[in-house]
VEXTI-135427 format. One line per field, with one value per residue (C-alpha): residue number from 1; x, y, z. Coordinates in steps of 0.2 Angstrom, whole numbers, plus 2048, in hexadecimal, padded with zeros to 3 digits. Last residue first. Example, Ala and Ser with C-alpha at 12.3 -4.5 7.8 and 13.67 -1.06 7.14 Angstrom:
BEGIN
k	c(2/1)
px	c(844/83E)
py	c(7FB/7EA)
pz	c(824/827)
This chain:
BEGIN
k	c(199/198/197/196/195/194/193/192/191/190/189/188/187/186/185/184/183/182/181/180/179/178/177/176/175/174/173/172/171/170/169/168/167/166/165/164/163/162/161/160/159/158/157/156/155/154/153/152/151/150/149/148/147/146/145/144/143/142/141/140/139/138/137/136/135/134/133/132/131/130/129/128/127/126/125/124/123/122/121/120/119/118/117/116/115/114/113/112/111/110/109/108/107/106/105/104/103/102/101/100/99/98/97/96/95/94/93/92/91/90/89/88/87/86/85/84/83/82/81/80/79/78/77/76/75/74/73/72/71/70/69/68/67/66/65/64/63/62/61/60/59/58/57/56/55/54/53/52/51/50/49/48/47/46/45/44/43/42/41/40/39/38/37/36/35/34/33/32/31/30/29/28/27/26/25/24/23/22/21/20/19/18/17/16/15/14/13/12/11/10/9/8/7/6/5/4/3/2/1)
px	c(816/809/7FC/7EA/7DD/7D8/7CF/7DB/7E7/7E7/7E9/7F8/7FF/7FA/802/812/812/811/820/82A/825/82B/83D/83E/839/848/84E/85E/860/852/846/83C/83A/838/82E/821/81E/81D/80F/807/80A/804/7F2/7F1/7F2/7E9/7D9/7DA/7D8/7CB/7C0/7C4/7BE/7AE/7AB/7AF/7BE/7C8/7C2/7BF/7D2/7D3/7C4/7C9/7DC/7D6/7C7/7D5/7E3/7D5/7CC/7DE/7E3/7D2/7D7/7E6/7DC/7D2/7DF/7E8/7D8/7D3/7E5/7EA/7EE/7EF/7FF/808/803/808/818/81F/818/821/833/830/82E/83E/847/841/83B/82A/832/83D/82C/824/815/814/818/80A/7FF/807/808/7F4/7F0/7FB/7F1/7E3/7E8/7F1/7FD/803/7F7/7F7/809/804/7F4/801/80C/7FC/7F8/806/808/7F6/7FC/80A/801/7F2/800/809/7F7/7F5/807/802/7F1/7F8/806/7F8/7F1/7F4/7F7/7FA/803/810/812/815/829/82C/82F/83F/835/843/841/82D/830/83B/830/81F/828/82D/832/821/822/835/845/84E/840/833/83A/83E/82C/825/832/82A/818/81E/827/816/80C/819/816/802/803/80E/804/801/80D/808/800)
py	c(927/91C/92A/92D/92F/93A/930/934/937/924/91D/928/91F/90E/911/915/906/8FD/902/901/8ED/8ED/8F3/8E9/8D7/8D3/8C4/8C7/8C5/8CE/8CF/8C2/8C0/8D2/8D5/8C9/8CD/8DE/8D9/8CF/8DE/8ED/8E4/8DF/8F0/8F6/8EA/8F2/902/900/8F8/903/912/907/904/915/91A/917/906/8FF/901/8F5/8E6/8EA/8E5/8D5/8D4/8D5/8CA/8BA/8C0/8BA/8AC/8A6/8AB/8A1/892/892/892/883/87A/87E/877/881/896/890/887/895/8A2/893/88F/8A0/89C/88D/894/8A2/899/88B/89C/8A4/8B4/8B1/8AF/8BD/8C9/8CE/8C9/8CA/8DC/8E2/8DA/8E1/8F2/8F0/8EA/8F9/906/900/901/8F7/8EA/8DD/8D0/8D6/8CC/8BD/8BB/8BF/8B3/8A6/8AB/8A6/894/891/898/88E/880/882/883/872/869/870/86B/858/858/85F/851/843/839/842/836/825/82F/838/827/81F/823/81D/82C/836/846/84A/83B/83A/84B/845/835/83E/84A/85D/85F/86C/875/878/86F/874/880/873/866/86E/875/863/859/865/85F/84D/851/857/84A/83F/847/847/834/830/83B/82A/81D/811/800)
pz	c(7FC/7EE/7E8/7F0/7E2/7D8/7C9/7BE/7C8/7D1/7BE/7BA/7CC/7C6/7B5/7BE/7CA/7BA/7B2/7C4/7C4/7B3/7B9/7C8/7BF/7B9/7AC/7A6/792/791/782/786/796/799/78C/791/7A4/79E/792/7A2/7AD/7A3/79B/7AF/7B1/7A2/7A7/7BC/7B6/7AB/7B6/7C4/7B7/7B3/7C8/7D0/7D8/7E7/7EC/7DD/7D9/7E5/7E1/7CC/7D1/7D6/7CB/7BB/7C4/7C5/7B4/7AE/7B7/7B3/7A1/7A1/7AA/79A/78E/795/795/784/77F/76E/774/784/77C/77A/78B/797/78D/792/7A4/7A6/79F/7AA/7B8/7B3/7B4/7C3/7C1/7CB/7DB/7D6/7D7/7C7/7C9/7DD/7DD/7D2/7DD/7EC/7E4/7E2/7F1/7FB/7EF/7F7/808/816/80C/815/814/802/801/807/7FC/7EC/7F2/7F3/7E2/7D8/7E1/7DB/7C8/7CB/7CF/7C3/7B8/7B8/7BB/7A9/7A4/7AA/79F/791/793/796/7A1/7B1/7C0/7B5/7A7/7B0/7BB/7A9/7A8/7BB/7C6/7C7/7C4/7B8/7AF/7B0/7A7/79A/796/796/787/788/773/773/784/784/786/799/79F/79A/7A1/7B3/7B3/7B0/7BD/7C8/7C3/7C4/7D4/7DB/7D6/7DF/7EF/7EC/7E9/7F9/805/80F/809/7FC/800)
């Protein structure tokens, strides 16, 4: 009889075995084989938990995407106003966690094959509504509800394009000049509609 925890432990090393796999050949030559290699399980475990690759690299993302939002719980719990939330927000994107570079590799493949896995795609746009109503609850609370609705979609419109260039057209990935991108369309943002600027 297995060990107690011992399926959710190797789920885990499959979907670790996943990110390294991806980061070292890409989404598309990533086989079962590699990643049951790196996860130092037997070659059809992959299979037997997940069923397929989409399957697996679907798993892969709902735990980074999980992992994504419990730093960003951790850093609003900080945060004492609005404008705290959406700094922390901000923060949590484009923070070092995030610029790791098996991450990167993860959540470059993350945007591709959304585009062809109706799966994929569809926990993209969770993630997505997910940092849109986010930043909407804040901004809501300093303006009315079309103009925090508009804010909040060319933040996330500013972080998730930033995300891109920066991993893509820098040979070091950083997150620290981005973030300061973004801070500045919040603080345009807050003019508009008068409200109380970051100190």
């Amino acid at each position: 009889m297995p060990k107690v925890g011992m399926e959710e432990e190797r789920k885990n090393s499959i979907i670790m075995g996943t990110i390294k796999a991806i980061h070292e050949k890409g989404y598309a030559a990533t086989t079962m084989a590699d990643i049951a290699k790196n996860a130092v399980v037997s070659t059809g475990l992959p299979h037997h938990y997940f069923g397929s690759k989409a399957a697996v690299f679907n798993a892969t993302m709902s735990y980074l995407l999980k992992d994504l939002s419990k730093q960003s719980r951790k850093r609003l719990l900080k945060a004492k106003s609005p404008v705290e939330r959406i700094d922390a927000i901000i923060h949590t994107n484009f923070s070092n966690e995030q610029f790791q570079p098996s991450i990167i590799s993860a959540w470059f493949a993350f945007y591709v094959v959304a585009r062809i896995e109706p799966e994929t795609r569809r926990l993209l746009q969770i993630y997505h509504r997910r940092l849109i109503s986010n930043l909407t609850a804040e901004y809501h609370r300093l303006t009315d509800r079309d103009a925090a609705i508009a804010a909040a979609e060319g933040t996330a419109a500013m972080i998730d394009g930033l995300w891109l260039q920066c991993v893509l057209t820098t040979s070091h990935s950083d997150g620290a000049p981005a973030t300061i991108l973004v801070q500045d369309y919040v603080q345009k943002c807050l003019k508009s509609f008068n409200a109380p600027e970051t100190p």
